[in-house]
RODO-2510 file (C-alpha; in nm, 4 decimals, decimal comma):
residues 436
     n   res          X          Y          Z
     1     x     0,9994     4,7844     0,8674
     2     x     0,9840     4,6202     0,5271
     3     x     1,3300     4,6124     0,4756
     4     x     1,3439     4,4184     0,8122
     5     x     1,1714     4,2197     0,6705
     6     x     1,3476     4,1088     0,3368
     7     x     1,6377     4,0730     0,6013
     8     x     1,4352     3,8303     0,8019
     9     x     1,3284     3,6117     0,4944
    10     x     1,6157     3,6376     0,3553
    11     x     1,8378     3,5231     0,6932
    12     x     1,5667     3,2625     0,6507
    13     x     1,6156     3,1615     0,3616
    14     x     1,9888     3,1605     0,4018
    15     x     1,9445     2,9134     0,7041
    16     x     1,7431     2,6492     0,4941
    17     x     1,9870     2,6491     0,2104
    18     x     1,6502     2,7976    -0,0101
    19     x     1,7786     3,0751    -0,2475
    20     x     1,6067     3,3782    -0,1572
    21     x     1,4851     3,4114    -0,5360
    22     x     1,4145     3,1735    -0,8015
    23     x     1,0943     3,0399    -0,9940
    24     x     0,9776     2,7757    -0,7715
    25     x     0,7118     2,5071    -0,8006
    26     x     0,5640     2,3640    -0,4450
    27     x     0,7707     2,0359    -0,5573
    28     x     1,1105     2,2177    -0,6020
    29     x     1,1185     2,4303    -0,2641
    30     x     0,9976     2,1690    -0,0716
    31     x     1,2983     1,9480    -0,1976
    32     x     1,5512     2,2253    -0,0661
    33     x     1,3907     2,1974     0,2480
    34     x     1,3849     1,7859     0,2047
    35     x     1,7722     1,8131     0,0977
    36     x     1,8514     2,0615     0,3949
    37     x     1,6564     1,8601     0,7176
    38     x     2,0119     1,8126     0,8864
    39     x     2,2206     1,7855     0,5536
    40     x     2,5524     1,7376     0,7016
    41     x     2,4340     1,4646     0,8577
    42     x     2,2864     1,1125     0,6012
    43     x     1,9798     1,0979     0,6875
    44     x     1,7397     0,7992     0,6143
    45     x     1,3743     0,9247     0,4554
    46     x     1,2215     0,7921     0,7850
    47     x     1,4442     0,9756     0,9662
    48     x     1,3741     1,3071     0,7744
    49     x     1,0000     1,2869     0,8075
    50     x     1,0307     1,1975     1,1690
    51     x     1,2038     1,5321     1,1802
    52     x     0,9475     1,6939     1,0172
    53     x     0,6662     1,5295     1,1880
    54     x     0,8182     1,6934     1,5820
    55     x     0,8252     2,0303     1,3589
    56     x     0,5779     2,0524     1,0559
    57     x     0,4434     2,4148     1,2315
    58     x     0,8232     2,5629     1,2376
    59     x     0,9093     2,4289     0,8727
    60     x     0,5294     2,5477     0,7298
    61     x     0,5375     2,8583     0,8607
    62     x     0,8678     2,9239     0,7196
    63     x     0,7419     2,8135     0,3664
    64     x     0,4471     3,0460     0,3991
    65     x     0,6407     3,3452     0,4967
    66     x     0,8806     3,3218     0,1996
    67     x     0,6545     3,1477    -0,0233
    68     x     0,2906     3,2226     0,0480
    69     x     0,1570     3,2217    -0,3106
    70     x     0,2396     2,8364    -0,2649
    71     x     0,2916     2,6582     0,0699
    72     x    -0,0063     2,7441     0,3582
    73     x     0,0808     2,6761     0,7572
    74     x     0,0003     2,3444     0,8524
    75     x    -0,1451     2,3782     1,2042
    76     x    -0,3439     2,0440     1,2332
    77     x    -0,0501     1,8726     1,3940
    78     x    -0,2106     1,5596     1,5263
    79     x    -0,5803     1,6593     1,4288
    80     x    -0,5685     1,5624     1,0565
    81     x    -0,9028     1,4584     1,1945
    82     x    -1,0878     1,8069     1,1735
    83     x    -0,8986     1,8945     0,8205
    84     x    -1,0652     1,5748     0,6981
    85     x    -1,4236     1,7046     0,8252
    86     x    -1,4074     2,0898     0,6929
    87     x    -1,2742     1,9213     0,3480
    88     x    -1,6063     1,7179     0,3439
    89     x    -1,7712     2,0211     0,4594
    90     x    -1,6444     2,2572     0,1759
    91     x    -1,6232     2,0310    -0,1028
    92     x    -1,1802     2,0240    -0,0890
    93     x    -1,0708     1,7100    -0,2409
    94     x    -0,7924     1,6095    -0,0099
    95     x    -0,5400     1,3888    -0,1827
    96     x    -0,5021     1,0350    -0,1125
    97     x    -0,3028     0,9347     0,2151
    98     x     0,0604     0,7474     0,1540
    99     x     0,0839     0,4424     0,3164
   100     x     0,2489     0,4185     0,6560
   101     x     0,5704     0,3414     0,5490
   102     x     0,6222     0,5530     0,2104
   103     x     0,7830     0,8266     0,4330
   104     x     0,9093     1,0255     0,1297
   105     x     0,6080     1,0528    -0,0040
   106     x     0,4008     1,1758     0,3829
   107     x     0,6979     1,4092     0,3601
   108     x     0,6025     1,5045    -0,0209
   109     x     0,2223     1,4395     0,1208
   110     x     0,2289     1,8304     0,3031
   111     x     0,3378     1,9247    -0,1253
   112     x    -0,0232     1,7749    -0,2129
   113     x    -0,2237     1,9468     0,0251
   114     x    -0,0435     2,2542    -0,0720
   115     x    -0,1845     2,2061    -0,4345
   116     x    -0,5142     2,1366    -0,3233
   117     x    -0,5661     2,4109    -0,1191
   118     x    -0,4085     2,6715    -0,3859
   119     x    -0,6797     2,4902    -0,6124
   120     x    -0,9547     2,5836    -0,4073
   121     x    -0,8051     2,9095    -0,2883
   122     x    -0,7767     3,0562    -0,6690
   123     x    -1,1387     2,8922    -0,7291
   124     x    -1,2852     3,0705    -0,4621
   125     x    -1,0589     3,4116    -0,5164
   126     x    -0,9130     3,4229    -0,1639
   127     x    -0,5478     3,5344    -0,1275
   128     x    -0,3017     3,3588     0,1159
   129     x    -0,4236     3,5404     0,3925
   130     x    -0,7560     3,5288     0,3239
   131     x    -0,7310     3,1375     0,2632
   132     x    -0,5639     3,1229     0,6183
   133     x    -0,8290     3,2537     0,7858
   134     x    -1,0770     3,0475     0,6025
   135     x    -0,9173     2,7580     0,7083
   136     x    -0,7920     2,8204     1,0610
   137     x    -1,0530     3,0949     1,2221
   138     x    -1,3953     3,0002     1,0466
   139     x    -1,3752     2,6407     0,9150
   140     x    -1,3142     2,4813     1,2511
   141     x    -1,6029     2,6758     1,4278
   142     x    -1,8353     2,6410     1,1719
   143     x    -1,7661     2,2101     1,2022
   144     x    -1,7683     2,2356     1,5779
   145     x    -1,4160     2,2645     1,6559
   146     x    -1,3395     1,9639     1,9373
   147     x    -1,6889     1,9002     1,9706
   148     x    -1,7261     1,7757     1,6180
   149     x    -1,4925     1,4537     1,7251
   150     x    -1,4666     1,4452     2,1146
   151     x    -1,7518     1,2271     2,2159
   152     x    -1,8688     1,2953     2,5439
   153     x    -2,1417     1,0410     2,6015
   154     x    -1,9875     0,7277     2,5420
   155     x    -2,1120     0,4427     2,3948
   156     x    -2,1038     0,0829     2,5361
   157     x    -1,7047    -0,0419     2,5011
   158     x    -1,7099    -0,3295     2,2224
   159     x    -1,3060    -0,3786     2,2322
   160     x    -1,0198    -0,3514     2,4651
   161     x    -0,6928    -0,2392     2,3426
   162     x    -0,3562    -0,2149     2,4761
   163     x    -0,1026     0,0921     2,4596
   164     x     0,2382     0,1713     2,5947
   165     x     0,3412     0,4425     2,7717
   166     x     0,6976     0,5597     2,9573
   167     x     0,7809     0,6187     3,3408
   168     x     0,6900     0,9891     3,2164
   169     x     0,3420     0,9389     3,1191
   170     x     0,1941     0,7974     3,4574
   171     x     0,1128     1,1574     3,5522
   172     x    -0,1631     1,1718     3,2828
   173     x    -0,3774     0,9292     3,4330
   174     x    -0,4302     1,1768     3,7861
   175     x    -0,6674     1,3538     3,5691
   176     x    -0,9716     1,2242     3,5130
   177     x    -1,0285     1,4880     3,2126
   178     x    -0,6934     1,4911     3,0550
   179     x    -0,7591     1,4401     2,6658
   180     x    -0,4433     1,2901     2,4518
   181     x    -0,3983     1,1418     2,1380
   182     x    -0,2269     0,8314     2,1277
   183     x    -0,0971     0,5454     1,8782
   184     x    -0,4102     0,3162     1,8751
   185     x    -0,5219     0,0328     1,6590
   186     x    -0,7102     0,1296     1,3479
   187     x    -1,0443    -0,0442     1,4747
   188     x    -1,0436     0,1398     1,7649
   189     x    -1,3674     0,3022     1,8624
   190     x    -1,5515     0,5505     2,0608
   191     x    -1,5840     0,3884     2,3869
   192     x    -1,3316     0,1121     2,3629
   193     x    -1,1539     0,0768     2,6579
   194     x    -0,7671     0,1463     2,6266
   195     x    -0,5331    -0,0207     2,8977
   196     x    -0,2076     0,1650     2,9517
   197     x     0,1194    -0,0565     3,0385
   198     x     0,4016     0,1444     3,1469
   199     x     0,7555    -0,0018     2,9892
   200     x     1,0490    -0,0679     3,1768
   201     x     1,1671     0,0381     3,4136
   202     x     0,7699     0,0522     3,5464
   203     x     0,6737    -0,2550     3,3430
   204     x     0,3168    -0,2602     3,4473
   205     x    -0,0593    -0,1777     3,3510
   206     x    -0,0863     0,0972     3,5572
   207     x    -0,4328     0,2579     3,4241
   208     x    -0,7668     0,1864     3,2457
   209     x    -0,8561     0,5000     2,9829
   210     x    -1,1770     0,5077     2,7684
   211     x    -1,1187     0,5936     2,3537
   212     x    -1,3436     0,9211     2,3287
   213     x    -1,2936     0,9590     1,9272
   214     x    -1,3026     0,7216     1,6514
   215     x    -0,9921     0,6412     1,5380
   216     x    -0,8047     0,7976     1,2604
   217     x    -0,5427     0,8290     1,0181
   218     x    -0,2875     1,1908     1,0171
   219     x    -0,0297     1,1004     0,7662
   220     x     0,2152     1,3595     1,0001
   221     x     0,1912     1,1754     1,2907
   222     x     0,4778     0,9832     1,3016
   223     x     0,3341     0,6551     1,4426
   224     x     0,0205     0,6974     1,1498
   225     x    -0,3258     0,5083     1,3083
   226     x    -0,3990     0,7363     1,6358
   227     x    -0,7551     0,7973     1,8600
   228     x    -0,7814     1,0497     2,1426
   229     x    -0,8368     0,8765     2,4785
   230     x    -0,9744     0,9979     2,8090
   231     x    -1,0961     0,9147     3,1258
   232     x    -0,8204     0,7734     3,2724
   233     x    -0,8654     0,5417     3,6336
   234     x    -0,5894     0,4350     3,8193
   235     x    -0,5451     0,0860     3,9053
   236     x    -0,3499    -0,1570     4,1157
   237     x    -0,0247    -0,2180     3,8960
   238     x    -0,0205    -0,5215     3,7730
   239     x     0,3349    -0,5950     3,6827
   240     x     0,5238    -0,7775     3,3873
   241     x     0,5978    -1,0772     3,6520
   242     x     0,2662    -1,0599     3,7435
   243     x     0,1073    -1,0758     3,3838
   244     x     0,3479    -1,3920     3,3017
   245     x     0,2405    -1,5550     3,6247
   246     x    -0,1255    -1,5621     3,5544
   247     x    -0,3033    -1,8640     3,4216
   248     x    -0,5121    -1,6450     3,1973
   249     x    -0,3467    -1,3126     3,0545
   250     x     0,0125    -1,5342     3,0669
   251     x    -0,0981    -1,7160     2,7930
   252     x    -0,1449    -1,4238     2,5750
   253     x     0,0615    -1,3680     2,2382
   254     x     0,1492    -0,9912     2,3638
   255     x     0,3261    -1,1050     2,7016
   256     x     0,5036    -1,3950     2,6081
   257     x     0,6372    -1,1534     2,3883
   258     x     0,7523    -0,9616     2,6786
   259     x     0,5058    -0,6863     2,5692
   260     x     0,7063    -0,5347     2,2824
   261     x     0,5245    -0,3627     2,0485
   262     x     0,1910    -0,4020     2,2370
   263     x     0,0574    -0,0264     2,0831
   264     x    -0,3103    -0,1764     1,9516
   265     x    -0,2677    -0,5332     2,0429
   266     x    -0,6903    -0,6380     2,1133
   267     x    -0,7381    -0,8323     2,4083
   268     x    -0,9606    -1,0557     2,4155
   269     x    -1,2935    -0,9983     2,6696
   270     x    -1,2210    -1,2877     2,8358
   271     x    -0,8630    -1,1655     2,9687
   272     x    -0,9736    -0,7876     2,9553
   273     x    -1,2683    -0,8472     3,2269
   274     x    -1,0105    -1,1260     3,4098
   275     x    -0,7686    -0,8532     3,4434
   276     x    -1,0028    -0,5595     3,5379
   277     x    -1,1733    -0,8235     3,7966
   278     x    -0,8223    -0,9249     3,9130
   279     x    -0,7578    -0,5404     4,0259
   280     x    -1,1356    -0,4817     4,1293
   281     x    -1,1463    -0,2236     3,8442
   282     x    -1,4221     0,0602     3,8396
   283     x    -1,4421     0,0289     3,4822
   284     x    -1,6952    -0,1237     3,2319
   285     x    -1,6318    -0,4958     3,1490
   286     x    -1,6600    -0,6313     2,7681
   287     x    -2,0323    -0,7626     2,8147
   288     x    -2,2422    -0,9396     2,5360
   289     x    -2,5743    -1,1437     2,5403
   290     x    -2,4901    -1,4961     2,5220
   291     x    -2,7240    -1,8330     2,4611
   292     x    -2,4612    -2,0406     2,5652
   293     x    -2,3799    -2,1768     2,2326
   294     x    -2,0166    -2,2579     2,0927
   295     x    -2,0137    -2,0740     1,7419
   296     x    -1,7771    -1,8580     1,6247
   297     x    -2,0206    -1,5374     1,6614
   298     x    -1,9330    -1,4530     2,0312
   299     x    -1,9723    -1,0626     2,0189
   300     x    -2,0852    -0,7928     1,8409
   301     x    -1,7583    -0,7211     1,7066
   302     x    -1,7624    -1,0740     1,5397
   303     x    -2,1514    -0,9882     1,4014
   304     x    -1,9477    -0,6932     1,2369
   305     x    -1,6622    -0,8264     1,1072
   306     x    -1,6874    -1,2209     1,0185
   307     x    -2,0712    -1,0882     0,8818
   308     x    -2,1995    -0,7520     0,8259
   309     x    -1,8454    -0,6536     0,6333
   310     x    -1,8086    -0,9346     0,3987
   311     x    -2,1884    -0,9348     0,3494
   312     x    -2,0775    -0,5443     0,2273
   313     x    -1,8077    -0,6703    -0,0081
   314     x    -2,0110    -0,9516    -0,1335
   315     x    -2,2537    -0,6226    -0,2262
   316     x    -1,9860    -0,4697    -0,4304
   317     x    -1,8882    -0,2114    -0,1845
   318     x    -1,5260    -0,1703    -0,0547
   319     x    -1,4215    -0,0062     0,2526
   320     x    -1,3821     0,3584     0,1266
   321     x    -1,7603     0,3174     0,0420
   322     x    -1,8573     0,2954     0,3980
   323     x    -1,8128     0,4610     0,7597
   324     x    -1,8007     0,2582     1,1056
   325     x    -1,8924     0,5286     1,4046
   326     x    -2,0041     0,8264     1,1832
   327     x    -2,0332     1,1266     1,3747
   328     x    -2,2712     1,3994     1,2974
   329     x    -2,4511     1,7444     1,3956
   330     x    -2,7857     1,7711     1,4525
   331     x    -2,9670     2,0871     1,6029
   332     x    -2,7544     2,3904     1,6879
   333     x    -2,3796     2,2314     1,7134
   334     x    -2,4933     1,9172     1,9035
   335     x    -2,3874     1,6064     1,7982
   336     x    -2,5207     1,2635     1,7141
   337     x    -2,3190     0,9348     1,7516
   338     x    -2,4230     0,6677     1,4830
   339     x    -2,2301     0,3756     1,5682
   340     x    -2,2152     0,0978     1,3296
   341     x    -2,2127     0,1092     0,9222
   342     x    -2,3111     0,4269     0,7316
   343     x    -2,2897     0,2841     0,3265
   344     x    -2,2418     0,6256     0,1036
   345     x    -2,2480     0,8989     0,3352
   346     x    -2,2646     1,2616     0,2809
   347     x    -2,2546     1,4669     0,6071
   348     x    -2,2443     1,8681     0,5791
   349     x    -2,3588     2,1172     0,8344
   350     x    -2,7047     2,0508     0,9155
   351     x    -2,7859     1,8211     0,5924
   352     x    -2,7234     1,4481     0,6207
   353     x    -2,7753     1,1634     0,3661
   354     x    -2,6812     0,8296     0,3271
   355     x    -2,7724     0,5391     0,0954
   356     x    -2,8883     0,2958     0,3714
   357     x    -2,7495     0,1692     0,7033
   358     x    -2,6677    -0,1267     0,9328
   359     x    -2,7727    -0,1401     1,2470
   360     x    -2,5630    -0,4677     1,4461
   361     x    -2,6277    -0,6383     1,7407
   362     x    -2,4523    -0,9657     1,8714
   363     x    -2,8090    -1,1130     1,9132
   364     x    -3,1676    -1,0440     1,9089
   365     x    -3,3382    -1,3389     2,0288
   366     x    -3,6929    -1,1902     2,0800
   367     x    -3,9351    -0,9980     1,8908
   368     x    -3,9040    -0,7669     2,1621
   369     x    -3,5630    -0,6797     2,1301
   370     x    -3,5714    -0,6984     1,7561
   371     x    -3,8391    -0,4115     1,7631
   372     x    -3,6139    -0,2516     1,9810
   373     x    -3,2975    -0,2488     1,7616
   374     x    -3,5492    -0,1625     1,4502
   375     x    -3,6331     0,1488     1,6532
   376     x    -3,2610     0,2681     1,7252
   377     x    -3,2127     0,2204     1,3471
   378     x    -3,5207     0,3378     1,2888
   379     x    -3,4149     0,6876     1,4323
   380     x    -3,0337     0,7241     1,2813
   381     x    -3,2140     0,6373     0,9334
   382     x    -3,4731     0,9270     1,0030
   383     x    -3,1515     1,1900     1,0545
   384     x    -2,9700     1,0429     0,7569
   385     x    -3,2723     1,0287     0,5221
   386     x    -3,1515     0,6931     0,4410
   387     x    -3,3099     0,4706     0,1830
   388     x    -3,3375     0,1412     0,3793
   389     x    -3,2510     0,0318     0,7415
   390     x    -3,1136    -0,2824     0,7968
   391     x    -3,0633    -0,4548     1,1660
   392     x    -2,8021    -0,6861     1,1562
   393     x    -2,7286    -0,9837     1,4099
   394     x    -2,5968    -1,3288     1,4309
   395     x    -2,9333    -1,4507     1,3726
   396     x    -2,9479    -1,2820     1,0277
   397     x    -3,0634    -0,9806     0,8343
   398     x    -3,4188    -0,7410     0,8788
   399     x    -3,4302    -0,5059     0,5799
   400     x    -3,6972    -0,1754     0,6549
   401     x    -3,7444     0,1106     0,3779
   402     x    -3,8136     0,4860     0,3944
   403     x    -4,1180     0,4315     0,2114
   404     x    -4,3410     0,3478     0,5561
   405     x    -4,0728     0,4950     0,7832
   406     x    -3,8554     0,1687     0,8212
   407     x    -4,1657     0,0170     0,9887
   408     x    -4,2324    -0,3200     0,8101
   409     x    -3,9888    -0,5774     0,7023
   410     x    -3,9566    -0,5654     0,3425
   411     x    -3,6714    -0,8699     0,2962
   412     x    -3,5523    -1,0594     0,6045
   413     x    -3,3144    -1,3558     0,5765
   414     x    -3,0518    -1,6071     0,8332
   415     x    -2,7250    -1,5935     0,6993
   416     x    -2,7707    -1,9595     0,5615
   417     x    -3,0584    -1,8732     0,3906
   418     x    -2,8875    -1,6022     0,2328
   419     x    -2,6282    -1,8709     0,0842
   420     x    -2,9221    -1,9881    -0,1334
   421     x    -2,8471    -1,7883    -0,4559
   422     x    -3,2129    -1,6978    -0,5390
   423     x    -3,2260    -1,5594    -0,1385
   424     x    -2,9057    -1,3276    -0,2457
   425     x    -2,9935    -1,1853    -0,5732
   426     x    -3,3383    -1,0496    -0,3865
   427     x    -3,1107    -0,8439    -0,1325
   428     x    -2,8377    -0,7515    -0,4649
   429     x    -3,1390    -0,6125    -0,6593
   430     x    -3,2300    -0,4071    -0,3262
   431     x    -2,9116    -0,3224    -0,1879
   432     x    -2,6497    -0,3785    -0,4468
   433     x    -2,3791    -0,0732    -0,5380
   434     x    -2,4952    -0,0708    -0,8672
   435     x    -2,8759    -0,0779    -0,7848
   436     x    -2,8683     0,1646    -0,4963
***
């Protein structure tokens, strides 16, 4: 049996152009393998990681067998999602992602994991096997598995987005349950609503989904930014012809364009509800509270990112420093949905901090509804153990502390007011990355 074995490896070996011996680094095998993807054939470094990317279990698995004092299995193919939230969980440093385009190095990327994980594998004295286990049998339950990032109570869409699909993909949407991951835009969030257009030959919208993650980044997956989407409803096609006809959506960057490369292209709410009213959709419109006025600040969205996330940088705080849509556990694997800014988190199994948080509305016009936002933010601040709440809305700022439970308003400001240097400095001292 063991001499089967050697054979196998070394057949295996023999296939991938790696020597069957030789004093190898994680750098230097994977290079054979980088040199051998299809080596009769010149192969462009996008092309190789494509390659890579339709078979990173096939290739890893090899590397493991013949190497597995090195390389581990990568089996997160299109969940780099849940790798992310066990490496927060058990303190792995996971190395920095490569841009979209460096496709050498998101082939060299699967090399960097393999280094970290042999780090924490000899610093917790687990062998290969052991380390497998670890990471594919007990890490994922202990997170949650699916239902530490599917979000099944969705909150209220904010954005519409569009995606593109084939002929072959019009199945997916007779499920109402079917789950896929698809190439989405990078501010896609839970409860967005996704609208699918079928390319040509179809060349129509042909159904409404809902985004049921946040969206991420997995450096394997080819096409980078991605967000699992659900709840599919079929409409009336609405066809290219159709699209260009109407006085509205016609009018719209994406189909003059003839809809090429539409994957993540935001519509606006104005054409998203036209077009879901057009087909007498059963899906949510894009709705916000409006006072009829004609500033920029039409949305929520627009409180969040022509406000709340320059009013962040302005702090001192960049974009690593913060989370949009953090999702956490509370109680015995149930999970909590805490939708808008999270500055500083740490989130581990049961134990949740954060420096302070943002609460943002498009509007609160009222006392009433402003006690009513201080209460939601009131609550996610309570399970975070957060220093300071903050509400957030067009109208300004409402900053509550810990200290009485986030009850009284201990700076509050308009967002002119705050351009009055004195009014700043007060919310720095409070809030700023180097007071916090």
């Amino acid at each position: 049996m063991k001499q089967d074995l050697c054979d196998l490896l070394e057949d295996l070996c023999n296939g991938f152009g790696l020597p069957e011996s030789g004093d190898y680094t994680i750098d230097s095998a994977l290079q054979y393998l980088y040199n051998e993807i299809k080596g009769d054939v010149d192969l462009s470094a996008q092309e190789k990681f494509a390659h890579l990317s339709n078979y990173i279990e096939y290739y890893t698995t090899f590397l493991s067998c013949v190497l597995p004092e090195l390389f581990v299995p990568y089996y997160f193919k299109y969940n780099f999602n849940i790798l992310e939230k066990i490496a927060r969980e058990f303190g792995i440093n996971l190395p920095e992602i490569p841009a979209k385009k460096a496709y050498e190095g998101r082939f060299f990327y699967y090399a960097r994991l393999c280094e970290t994980f042999l780090d924490f594998r000899e610093d917790n004295g687990l062998s290969p096997y052991e380390f497998c286990a670890f990471l594919y049998d007990f890490a994922p339950k202990y997170i949650g598995g699916v239902d530490s990032y599917i979000i099944k109570e969705l909150p209220k869409p904010k954005s519409a987005f569009l995606i593109g699909g084939t002929k072959d993909d019009s199945f997916l949407s007779n499920n109402a349950e079917n789950i896929t991951l698809w190439q989405c835009n990078p501010e896609t969030r839970a409860g967005d609503m996704i609208v699918m257009y079928l390319k040509s030959p179809v060349s129509a919208i042909d159904s409404i989904w809902r985004s049921v993650s946040v969206g991420f980044v997995d450096p394997f997956f080819y096409y980078y930014r991605c967000a699992y989407i659900s709840k599919p409803v079929k409409i009336s096609r609405i066809t290219q012809r159709e699209l260009i006809e109407d006085p509205i959506l016609g009018v719209l960057p994406i189909v003059r364009k003839n809809m090429q490369g539409l994957n993540g292209v935001e519509l606006p709410p104005s054409a998203y509800n036209h077009l879901i009213k057009k087909v007498n959709g059963n899906t949510p419109l894009l709705e916000y509270f409006a006072q009829g006025d004609t500033e920029s600040i039409s949305r929520e969205k627009d409180v969040e990112d022509q406000l709340i996330k320059p009013f962040l940088s302005e702090l001192g705080y960049s974009t690593e420093e913060y989370v949009q849509q953090l999702y956490i556990e509370i109680g015995n694997h149930n999970h909590a949905l805490i939708p808008d800014f999270v500055i500083h988190p740490l989130v581990t199994s049961g134990h949740q901090f954060a420096d302070f948080l943002i609460e943002a509305k498009f509007s609160v016009p009222s006392g009433k509804q402003l006690e009513e936002a201080k209460k939601q933010a009131r609550g996610y601040a309570n399970l975070l153990h957060a220093k300071y709440a903050i509400v957030a809305a067009k109208e300004g700022i409402w900053i509550t502390s810990a200290k009485d439970d986030y009850s009284e308003d201990i700076l509050s400001f308009s967002w002119s007011e705050l351009k009055i240097d004195d009014n700043f400095y007060k919310v720095m001292a409070l809030l700023g990355k180097n007071k916090i």
